[in-house]
Each structure stands twice: as C-alpha cells, then as structure tokens.
PDB file of the backbone (N, CA, C, O) and the ligand in Angstrom, with CONECT records:
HET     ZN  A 101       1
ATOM      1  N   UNK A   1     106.840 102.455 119.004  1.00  0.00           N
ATOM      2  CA  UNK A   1     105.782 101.466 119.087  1.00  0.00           C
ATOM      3  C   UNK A   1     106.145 100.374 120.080  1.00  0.00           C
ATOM      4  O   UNK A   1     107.288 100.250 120.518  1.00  0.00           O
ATOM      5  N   UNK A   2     104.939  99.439 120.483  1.00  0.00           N
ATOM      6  CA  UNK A   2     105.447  98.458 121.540  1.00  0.00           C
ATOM      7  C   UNK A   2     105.357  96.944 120.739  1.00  0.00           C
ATOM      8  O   UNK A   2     104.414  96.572 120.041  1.00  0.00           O
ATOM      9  N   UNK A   3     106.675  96.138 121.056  1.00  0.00           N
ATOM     10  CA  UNK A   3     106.957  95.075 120.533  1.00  0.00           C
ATOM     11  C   UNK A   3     105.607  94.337 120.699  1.00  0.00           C
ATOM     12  O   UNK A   3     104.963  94.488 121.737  1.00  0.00           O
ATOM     13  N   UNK A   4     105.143  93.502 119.649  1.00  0.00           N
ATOM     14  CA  UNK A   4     103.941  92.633 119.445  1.00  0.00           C
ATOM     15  C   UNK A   4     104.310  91.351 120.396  1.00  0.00           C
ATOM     16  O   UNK A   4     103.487  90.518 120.775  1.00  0.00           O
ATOM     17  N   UNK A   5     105.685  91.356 120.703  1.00  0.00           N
ATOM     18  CA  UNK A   5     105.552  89.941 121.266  1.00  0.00           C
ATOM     19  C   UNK A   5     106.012  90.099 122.636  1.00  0.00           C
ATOM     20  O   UNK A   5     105.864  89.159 123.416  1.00  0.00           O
ATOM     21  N   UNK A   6     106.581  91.239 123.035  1.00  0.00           N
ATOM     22  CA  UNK A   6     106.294  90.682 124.492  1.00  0.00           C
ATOM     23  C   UNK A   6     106.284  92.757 124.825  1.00  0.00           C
ATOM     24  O   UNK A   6     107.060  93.333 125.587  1.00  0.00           O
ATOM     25  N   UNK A   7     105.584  93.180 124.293  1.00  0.00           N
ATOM     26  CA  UNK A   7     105.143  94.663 124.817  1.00  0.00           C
ATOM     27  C   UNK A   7     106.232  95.328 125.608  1.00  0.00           C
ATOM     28  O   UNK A   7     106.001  95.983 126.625  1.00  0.00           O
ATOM     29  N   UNK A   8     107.552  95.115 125.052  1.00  0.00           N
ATOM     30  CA  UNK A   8     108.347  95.577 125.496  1.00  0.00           C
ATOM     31  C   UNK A   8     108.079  97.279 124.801  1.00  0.00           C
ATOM     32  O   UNK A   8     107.554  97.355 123.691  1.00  0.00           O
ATOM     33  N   UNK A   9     108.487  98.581 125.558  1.00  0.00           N
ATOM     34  CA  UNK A   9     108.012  99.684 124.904  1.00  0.00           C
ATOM     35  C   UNK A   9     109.174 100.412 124.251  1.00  0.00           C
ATOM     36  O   UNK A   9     109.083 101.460 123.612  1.00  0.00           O
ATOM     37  N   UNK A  10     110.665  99.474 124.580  1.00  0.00           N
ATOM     38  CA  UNK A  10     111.728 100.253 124.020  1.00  0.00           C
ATOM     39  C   UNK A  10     112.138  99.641 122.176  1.00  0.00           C
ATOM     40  O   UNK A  10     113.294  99.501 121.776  1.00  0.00           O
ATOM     41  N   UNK A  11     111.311  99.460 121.611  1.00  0.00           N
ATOM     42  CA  UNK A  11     111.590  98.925 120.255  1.00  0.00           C
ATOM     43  C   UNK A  11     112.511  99.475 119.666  1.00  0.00           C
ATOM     44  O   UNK A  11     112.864 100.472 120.295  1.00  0.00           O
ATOM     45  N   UNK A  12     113.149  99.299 118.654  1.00  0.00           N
ATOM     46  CA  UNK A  12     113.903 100.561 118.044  1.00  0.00           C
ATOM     47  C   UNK A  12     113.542  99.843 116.357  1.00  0.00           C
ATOM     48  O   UNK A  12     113.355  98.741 115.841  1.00  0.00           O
ATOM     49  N   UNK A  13     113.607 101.475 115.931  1.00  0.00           N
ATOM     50  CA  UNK A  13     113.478 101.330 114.387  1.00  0.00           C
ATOM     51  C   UNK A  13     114.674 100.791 113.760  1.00  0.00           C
ATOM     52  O   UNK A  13     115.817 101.247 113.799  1.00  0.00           O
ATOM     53  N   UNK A  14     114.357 100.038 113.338  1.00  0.00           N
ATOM     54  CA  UNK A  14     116.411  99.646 112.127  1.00  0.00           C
ATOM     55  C   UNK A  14     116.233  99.857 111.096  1.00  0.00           C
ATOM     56  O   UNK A  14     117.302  99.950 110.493  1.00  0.00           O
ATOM     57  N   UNK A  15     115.178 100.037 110.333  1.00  0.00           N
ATOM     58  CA  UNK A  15     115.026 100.160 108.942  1.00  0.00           C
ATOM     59  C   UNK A  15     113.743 100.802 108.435  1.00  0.00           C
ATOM     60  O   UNK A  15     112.907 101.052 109.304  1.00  0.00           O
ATOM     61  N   UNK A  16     113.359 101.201 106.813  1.00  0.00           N
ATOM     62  CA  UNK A  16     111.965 101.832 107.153  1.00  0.00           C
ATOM     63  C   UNK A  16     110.686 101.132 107.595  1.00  0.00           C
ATOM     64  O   UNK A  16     109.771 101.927 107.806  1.00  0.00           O
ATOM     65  N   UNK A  17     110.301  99.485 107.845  1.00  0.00           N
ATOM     66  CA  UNK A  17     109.077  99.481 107.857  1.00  0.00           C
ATOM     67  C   UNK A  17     110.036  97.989 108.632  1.00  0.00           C
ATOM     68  O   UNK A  17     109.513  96.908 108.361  1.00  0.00           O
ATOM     69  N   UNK A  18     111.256  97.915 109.472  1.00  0.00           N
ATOM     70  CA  UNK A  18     111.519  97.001 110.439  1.00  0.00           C
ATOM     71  C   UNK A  18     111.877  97.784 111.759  1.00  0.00           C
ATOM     72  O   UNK A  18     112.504  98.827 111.949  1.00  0.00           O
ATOM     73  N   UNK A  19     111.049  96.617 112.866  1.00  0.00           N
ATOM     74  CA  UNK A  19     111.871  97.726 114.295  1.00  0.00           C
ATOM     75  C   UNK A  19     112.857  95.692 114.824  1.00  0.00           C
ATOM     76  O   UNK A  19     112.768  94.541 114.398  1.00  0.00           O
ATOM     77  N   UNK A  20     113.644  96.412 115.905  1.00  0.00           N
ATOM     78  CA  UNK A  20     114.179  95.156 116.489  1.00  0.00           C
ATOM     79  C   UNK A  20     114.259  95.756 117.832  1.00  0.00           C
ATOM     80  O   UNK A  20     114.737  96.829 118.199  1.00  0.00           O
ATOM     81  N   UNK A  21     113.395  94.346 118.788  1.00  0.00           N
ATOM     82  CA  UNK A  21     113.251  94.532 120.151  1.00  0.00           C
ATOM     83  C   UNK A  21     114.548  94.631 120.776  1.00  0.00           C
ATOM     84  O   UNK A  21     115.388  94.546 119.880  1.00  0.00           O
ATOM     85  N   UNK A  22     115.071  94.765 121.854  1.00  0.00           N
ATOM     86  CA  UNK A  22     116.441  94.363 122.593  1.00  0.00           C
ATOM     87  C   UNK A  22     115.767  93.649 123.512  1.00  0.00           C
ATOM     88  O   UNK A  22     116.528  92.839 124.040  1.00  0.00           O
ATOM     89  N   UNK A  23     114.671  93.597 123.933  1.00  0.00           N
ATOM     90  CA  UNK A  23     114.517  92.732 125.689  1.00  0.00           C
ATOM     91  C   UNK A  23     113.869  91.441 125.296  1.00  0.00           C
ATOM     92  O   UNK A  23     113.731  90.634 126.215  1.00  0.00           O
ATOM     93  N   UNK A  24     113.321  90.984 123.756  1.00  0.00           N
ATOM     94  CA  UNK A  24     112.825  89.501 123.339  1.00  0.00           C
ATOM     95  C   UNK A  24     114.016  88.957 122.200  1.00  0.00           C
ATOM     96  O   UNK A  24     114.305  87.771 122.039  1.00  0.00           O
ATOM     97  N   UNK A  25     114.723  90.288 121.341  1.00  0.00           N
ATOM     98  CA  UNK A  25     115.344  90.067 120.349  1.00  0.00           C
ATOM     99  C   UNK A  25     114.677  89.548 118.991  1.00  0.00           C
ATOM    100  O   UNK A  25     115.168  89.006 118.001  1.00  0.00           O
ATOM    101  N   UNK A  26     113.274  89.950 119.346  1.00  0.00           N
ATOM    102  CA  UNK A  26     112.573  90.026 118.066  1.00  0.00           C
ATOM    103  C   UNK A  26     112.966  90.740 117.274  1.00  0.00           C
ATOM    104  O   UNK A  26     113.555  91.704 117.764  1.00  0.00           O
ATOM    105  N   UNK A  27     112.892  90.716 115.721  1.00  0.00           N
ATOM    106  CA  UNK A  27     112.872  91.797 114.418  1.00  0.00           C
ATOM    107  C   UNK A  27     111.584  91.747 113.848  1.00  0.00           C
ATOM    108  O   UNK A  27     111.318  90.734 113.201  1.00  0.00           O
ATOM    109  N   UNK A  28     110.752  92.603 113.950  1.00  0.00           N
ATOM    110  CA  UNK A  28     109.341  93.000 113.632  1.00  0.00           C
ATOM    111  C   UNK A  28     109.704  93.626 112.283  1.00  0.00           C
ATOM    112  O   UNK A  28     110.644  94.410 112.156  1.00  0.00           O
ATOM    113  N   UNK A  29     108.626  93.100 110.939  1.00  0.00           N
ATOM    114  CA  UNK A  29     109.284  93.665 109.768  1.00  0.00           C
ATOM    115  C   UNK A  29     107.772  93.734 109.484  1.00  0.00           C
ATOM    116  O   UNK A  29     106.935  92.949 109.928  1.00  0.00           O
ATOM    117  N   UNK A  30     107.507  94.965 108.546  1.00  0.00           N
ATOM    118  CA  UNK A  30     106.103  94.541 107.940  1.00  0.00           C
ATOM    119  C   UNK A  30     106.373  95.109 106.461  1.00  0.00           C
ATOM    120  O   UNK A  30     106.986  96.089 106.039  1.00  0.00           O
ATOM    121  N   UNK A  31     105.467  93.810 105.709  1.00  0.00           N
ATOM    122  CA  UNK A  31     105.955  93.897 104.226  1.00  0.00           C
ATOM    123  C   UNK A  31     104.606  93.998 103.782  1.00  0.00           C
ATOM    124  O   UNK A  31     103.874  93.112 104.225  1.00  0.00           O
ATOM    125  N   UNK A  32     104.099  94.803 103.058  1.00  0.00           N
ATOM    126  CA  UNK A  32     102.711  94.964 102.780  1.00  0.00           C
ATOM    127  C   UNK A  32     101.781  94.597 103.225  1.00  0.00           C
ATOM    128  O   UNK A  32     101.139  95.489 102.671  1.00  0.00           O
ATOM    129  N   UNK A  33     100.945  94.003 103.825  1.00  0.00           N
ATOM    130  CA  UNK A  33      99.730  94.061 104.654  1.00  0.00           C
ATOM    131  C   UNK A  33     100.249  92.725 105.551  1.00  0.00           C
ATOM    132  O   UNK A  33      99.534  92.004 106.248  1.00  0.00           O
ATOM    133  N   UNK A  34     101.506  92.626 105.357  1.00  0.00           N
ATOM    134  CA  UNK A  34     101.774  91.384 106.645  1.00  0.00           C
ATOM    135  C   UNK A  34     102.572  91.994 107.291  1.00  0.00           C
ATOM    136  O   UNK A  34     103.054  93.039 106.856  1.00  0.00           O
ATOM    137  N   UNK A  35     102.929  91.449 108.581  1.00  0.00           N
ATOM    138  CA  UNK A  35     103.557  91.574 109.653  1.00  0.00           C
ATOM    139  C   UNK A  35     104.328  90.147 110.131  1.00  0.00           C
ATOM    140  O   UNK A  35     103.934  89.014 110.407  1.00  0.00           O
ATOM    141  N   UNK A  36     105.279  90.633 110.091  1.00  0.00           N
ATOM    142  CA  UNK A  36     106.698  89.350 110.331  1.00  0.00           C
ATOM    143  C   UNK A  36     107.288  90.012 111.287  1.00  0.00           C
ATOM    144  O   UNK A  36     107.553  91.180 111.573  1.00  0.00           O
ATOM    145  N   UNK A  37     107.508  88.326 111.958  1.00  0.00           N
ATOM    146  CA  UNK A  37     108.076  88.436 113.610  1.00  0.00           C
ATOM    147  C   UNK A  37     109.164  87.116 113.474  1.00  0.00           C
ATOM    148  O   UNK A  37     108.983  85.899 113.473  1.00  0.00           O
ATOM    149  N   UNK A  38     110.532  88.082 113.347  1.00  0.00           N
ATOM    150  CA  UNK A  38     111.822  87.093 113.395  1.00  0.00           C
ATOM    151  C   UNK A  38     112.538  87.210 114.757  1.00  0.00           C
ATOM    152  O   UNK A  38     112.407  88.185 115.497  1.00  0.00           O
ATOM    153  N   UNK A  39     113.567  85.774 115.117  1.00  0.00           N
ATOM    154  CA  UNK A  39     113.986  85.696 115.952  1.00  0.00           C
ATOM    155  C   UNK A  39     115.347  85.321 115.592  1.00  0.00           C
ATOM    156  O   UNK A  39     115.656  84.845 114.500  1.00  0.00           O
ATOM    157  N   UNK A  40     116.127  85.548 116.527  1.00  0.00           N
ATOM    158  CA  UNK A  40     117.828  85.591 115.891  1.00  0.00           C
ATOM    159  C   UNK A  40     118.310  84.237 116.724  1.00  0.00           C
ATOM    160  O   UNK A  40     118.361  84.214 117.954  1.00  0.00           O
ATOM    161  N   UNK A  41     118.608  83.266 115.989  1.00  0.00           N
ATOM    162  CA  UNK A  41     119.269  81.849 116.426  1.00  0.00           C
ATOM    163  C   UNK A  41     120.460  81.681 116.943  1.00  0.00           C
ATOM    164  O   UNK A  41     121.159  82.623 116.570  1.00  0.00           O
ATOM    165  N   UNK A  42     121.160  80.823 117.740  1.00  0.00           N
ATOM    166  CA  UNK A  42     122.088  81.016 118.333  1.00  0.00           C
ATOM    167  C   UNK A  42     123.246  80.948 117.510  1.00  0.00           C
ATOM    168  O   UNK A  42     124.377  80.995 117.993  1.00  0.00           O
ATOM    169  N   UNK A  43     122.931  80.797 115.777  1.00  0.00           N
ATOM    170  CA  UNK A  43     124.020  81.002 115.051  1.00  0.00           C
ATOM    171  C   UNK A  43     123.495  82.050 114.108  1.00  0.00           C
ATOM    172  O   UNK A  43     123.640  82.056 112.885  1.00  0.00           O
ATOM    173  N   UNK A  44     122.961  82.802 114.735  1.00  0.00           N
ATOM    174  CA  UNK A  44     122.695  84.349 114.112  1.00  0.00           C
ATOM    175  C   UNK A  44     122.111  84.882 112.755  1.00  0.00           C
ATOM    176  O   UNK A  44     122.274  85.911 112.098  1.00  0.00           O
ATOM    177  N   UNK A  45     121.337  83.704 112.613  1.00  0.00           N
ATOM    178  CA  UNK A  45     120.546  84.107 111.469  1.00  0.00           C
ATOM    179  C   UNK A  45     118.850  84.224 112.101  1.00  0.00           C
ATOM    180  O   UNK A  45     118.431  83.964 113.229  1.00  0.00           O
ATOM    181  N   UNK A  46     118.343  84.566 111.254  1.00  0.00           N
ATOM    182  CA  UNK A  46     116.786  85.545 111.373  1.00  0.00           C
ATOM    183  C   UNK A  46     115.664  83.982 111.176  1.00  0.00           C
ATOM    184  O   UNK A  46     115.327  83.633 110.044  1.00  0.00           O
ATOM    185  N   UNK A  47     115.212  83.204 112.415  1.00  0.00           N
ATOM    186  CA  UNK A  47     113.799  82.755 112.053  1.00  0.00           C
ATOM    187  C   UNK A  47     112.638  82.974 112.028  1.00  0.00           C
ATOM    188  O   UNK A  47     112.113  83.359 113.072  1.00  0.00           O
ATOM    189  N   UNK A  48     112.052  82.851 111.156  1.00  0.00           N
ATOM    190  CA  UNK A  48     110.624  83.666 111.186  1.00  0.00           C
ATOM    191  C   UNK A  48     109.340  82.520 112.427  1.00  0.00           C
ATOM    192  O   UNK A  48     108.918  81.369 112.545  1.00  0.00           O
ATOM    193  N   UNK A  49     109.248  83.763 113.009  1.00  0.00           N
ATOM    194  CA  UNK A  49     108.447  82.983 114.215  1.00  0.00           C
ATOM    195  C   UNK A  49     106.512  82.928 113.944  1.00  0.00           C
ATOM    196  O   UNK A  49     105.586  82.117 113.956  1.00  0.00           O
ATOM    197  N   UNK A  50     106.761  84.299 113.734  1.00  0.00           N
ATOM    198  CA  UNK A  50     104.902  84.505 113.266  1.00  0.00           C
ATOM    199  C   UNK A  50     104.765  85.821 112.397  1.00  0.00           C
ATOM    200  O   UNK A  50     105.279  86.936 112.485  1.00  0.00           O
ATOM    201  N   UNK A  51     103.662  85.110 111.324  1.00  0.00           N
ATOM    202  CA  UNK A  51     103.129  85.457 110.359  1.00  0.00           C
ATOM    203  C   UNK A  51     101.821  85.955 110.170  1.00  0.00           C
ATOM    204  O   UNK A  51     101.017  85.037 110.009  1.00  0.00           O
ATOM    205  N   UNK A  52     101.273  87.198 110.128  1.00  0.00           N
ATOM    206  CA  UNK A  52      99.591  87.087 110.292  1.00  0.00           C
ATOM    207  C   UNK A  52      99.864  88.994 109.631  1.00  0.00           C
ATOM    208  O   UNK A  52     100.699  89.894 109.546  1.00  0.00           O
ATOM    209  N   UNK A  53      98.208  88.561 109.270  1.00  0.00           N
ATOM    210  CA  UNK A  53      97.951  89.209 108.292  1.00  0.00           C
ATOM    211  C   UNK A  53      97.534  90.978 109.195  1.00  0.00           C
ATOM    212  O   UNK A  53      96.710  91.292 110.054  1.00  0.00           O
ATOM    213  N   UNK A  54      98.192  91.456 108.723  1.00  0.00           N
ATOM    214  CA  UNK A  54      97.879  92.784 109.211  1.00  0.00           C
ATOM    215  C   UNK A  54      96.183  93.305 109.689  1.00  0.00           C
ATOM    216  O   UNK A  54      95.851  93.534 110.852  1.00  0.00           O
ATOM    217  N   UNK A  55      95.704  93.360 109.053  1.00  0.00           N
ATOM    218  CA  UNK A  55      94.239  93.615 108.836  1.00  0.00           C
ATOM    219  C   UNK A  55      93.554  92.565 109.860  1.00  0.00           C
ATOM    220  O   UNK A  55      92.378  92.824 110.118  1.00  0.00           O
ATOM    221  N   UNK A  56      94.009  91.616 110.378  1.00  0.00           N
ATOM    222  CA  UNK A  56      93.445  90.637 111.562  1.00  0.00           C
ATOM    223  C   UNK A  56      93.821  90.880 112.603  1.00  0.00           C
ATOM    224  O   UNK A  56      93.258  90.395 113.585  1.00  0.00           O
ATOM    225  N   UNK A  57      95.078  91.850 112.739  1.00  0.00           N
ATOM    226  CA  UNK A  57      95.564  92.351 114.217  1.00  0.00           C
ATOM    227  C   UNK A  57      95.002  93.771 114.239  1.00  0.00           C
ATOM    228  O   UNK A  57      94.522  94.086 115.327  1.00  0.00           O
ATOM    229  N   UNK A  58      94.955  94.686 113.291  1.00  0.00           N
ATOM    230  CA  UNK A  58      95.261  96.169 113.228  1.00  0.00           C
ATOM    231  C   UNK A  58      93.523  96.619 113.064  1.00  0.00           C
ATOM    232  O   UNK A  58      93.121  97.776 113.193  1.00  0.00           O
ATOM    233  N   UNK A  59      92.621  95.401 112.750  1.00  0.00           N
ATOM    234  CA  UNK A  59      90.941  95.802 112.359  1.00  0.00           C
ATOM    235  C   UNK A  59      90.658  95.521 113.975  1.00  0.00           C
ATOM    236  O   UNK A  59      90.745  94.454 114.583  1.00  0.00           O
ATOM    237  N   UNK A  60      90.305  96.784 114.440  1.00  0.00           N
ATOM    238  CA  UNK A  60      89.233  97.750 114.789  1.00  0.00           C
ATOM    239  C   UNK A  60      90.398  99.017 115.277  1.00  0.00           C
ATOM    240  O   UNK A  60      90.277 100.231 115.442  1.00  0.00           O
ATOM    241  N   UNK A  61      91.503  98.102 115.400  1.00  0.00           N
ATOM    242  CA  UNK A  61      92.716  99.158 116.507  1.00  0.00           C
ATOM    243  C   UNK A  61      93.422 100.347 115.774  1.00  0.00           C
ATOM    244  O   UNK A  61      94.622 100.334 115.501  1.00  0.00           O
ATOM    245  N   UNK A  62      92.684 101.236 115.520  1.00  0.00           N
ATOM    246  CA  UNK A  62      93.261 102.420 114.889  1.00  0.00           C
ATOM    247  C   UNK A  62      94.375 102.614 115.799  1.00  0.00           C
ATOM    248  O   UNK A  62      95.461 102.360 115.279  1.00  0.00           O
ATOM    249  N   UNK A  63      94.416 102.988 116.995  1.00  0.00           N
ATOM    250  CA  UNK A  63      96.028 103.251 117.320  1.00  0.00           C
ATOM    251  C   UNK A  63      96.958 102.098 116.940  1.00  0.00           C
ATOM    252  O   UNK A  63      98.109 102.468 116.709  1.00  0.00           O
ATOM    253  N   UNK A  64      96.732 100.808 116.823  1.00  0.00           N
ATOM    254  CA  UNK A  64      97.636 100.322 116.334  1.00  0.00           C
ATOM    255  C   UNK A  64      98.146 100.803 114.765  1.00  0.00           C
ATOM    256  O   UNK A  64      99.333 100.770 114.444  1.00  0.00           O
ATOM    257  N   UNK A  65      97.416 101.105 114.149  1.00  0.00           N
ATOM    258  CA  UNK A  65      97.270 101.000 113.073  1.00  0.00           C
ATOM    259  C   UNK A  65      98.107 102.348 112.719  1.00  0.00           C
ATOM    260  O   UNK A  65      98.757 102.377 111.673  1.00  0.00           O
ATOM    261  N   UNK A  66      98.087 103.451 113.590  1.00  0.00           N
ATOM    262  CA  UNK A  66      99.107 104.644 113.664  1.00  0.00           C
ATOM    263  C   UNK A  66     100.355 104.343 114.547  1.00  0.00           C
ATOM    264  O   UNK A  66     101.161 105.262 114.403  1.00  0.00           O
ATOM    265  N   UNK A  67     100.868 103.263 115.524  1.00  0.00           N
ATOM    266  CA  UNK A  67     101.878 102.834 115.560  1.00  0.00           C
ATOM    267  C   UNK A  67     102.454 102.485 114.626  1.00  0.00           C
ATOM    268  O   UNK A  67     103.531 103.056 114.457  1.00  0.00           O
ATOM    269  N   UNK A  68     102.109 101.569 113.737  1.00  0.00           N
ATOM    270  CA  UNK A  68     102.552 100.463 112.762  1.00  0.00           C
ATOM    271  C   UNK A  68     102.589 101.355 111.288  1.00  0.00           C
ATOM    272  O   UNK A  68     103.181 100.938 110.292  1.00  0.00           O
ATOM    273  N   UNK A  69     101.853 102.645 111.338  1.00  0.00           N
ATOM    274  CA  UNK A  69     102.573 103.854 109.983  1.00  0.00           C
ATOM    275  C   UNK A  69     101.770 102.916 109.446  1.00  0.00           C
ATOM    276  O   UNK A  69     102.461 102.130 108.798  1.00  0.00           O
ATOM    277  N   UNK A  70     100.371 102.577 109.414  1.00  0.00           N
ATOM    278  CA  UNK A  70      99.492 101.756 107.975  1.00  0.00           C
ATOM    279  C   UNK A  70      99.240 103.088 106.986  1.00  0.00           C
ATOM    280  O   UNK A  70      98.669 102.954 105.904  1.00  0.00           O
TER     281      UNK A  70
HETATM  282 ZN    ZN A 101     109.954  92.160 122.469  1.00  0.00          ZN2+
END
C-alpha cells in the first residue's frame, strides 16, 4: 500500500493491521475503523500525528479500501 502521508510506495508491513514508512518514518496503524498516523521523536518514542476516521478517507475509494484489508 502507499503511505497516507507522503505516498511514498515502499511501505512495509510490521505487524497485522500496522505498516511503517522508511522515507517519512511514519507508523500507519489501523485499529478498528480508525486510522493512526505515528511519528518517531528524536528520543524514539511513537507520536501520534493524525487521527481520522476510516470511513471519511476510505468512502467512495474502494481501492483504498482493498489496500487498507477493510
Ligand atoms: Zn511516508
């Protein structure tokens, strides 16, 4: 899938329903109909940058919606 925040296309999966960018260093996590977008601080913990509701990004975009395994 391509990173939400800067369409980078090399995402990688880390976990079942998290990917983590390498070229923004986002961690894209989605936890039931949300979608969380963390960023790693220069003392290496996870801030959550943006929050939004699945169904407001993914309504009309069926291919998103088969990227993102809804
Ligand atoms: Zn990215």
């Amino acid at each position: 899938m391509d990173c939400p925040v800067c369409s980078n296309k090399d995402i990688g999966k880390i976990g079942r329903s998290k990917y983590f960018c390498s070229n923004c260093f986002s961690e894209v996590s989605i936890n039931k109909n949300k979608l969380n977008i963390f960023e790693i601080d220069e003392n290496g913990s996870l801030v959550k940058t943006y929050e939004k509701f699945l169904k407001d990004i993914l309504i009309p975009s069926k291919q998103l919606q088969e990227k993102y395994n809804i």
